[in-house]
N, C-alpha and C positions, 0 to 999 in steps of 0.2 A: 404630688406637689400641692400646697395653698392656697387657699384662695387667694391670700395676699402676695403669694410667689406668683401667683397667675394673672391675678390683675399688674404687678410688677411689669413683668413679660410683656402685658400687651403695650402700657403706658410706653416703655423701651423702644415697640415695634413702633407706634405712631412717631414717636419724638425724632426716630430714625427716617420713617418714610418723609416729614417734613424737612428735616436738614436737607437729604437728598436732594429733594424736586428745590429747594431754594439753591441750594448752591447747585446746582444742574442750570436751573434758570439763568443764573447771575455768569456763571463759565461761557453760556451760549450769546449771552449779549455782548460780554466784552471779547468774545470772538470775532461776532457780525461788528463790531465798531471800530474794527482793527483801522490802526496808521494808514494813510497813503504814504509814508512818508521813510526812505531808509537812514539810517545813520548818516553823516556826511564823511564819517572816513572812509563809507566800501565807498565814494564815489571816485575820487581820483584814480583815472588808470583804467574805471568799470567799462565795456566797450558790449554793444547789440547789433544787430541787426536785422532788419525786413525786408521782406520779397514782397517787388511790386508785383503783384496779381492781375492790375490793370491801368491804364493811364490818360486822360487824355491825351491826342496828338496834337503837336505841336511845341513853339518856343515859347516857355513862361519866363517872368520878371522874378526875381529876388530881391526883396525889399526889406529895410532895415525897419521894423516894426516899430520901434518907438519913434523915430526921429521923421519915417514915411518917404526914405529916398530912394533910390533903385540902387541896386550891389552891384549887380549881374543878370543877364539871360541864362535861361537853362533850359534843358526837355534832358528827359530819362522816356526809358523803353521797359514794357512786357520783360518781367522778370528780373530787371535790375535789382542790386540791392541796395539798400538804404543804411549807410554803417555811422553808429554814433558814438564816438570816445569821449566819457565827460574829464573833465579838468576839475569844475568846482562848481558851488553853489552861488549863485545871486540873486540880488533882489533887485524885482521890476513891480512897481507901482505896489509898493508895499506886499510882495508875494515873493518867493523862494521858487528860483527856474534852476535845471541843470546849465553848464557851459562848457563846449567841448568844441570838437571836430566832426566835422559833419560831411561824407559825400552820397549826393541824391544825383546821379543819371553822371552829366558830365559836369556837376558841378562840387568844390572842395570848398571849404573854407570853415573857419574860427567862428561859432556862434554858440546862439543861447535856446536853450525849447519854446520859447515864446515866440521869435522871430520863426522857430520851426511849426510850431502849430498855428501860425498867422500864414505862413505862404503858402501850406500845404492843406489847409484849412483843415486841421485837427483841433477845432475851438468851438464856441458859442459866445461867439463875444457878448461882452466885454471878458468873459473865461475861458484862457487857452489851455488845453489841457498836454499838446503837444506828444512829444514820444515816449516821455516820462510824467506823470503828472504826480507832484509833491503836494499834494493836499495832507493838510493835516488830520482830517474828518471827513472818512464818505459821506456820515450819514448827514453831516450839515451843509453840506453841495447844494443842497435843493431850497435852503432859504435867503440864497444869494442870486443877485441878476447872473445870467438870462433866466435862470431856472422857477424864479419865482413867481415871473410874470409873463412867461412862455409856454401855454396850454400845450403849444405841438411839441413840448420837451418832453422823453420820460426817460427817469432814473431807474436802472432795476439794483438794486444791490443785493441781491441773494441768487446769483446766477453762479454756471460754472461755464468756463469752455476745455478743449483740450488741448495741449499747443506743446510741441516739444517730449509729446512723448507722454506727458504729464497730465491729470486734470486740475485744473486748478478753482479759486475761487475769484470771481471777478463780479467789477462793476460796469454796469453795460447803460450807456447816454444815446438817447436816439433822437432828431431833430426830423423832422417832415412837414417843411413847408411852402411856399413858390419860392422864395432864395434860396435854401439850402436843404441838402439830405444827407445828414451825415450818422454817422452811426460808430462810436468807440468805445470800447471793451477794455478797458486797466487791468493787471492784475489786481486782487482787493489789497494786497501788504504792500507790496513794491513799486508798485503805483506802474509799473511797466506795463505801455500800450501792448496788448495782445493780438489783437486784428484792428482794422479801421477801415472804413469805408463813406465816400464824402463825395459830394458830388457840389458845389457852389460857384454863381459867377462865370459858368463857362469853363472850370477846370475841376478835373474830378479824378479819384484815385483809390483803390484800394491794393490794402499791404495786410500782412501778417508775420509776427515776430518771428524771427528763425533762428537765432541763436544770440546768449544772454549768456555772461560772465559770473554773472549773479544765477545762484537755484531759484528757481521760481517755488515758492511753498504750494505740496500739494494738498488737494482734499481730506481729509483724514478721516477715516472711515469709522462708523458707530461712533461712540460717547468722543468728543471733544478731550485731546489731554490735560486743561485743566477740569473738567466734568469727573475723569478720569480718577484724576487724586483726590478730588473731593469724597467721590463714593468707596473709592481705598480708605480712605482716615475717617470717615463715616461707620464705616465698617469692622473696621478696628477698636475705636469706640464704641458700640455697641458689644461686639466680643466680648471688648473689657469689662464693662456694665452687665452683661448678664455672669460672666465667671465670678465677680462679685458676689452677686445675687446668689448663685448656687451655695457658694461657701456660707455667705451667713446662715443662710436654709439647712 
């Protein structure tokens, strides 16, 4: 081979390991910044549920979260489950909440996940993140109240848990401070609470999702599939480029 065939070759190898690690790079970030948020046609019909784990005793108020009146009394038990069938999507104070059916202990009725993550305190007010949280951006969470200006808040978002069998990817909110200790885990795409754990005000609860209509996306193990194709079509091009090379040679 040439010197100019060999210098060729190597120019090839560099220009290839850099495509790589950039498009590696760029597959990984818009992986980590995936949606909270799913289509709105899987939601009519989508139906979950969670086992309560633990509960305070006693009879709680149900209150209608925007307007601040009482609905109903309620109390659930150890083990109960918590089943939520959504209907459709709406907007509360300019934000995107599920709206469905909801029964928690001995109580049924017609609502929305804001009223649900308000009485069950799956929130950080003024942000409820409820049983579903429709965020459109994990990673921008943290520059909106409470998150901005609340030291005892922390966001993990490069966590995983296992739930259903599955490992998935999640974002995990933890609060510790004298009002409240609550702790909620999303899945990262589907915005689907995972576990939760909350303790505020004298009522406290924790649950864990136990079956979902919706797949939950899992882990995917080594290179990311769009990492994947990149380094496939990287790779192919270069083949290309050197069979080239050899012919003119």
């Amino acid at each position: 081979m040439s010197y100019a065939s060999t210098k060729t070759l190597r120019i090839s190898k560099i220009i290839f390991v850099m495509i790589l690690f950039q498009m590696t790079i760029v597959a990984t970030n818009n992986q980590k910044s995936a949606s909270g948020s799913l289509p709105i046609v899987l939601y009519p019909g989508e139906s979950f549920s969670w086992v309560i784990d633990n509960i305070s005793i006693g009879t709680n108020v149900w209150i209608n979260s925007t307007l601040w009146f009482t609905i109903a009394n309620w109390h659930a038990n150890i083990s109960d489950e918590i089943t939520y069938s959504v209907s459709d999507i709406i907007q509360i104070n300019e934000k995107d909440y599920t709206k469905g059916s909801l029964t928690i202990g001995n109580l049924s009725l017609t609502t929305n996940d804001h009223a649900i993550g308000t009485n069950i305190a799956l929130s950080y007010y003024p942000w409820v993140g409820g049983l579903i949280s429709l965020e459109s951006d994990w990673m921008t969470v943290g520059d909106v109240s409470p998150f901005n200006t609340n030291a005892n808040i922390t966001i993990d978002t490069d966590s995983t848990a296992t739930i259903l069998g599955s490992e998935v990817n999640t974002i995990k909110f933890k609060l510790n401070d004298s009002l409240q200790q609550t702790e909620l885990v999303y899945e990262a795409v589907t915005g689907i609470l995972v576990s939760g754990k909350t303790s505020a005000f004298g009522f406290s609860l924790e649950l864990h999702l136990s079956s979902s209509s919706i797949p939950l996306p899992t882990v995917t193990a080594g290179l990311p599939q769009p990492g994947l194709i990149c380094f496939l079509v990287s790779l192919s091009l270069l083949t290309f480029t050197l069979n080239i090379k050899r012919k003119r040679s």
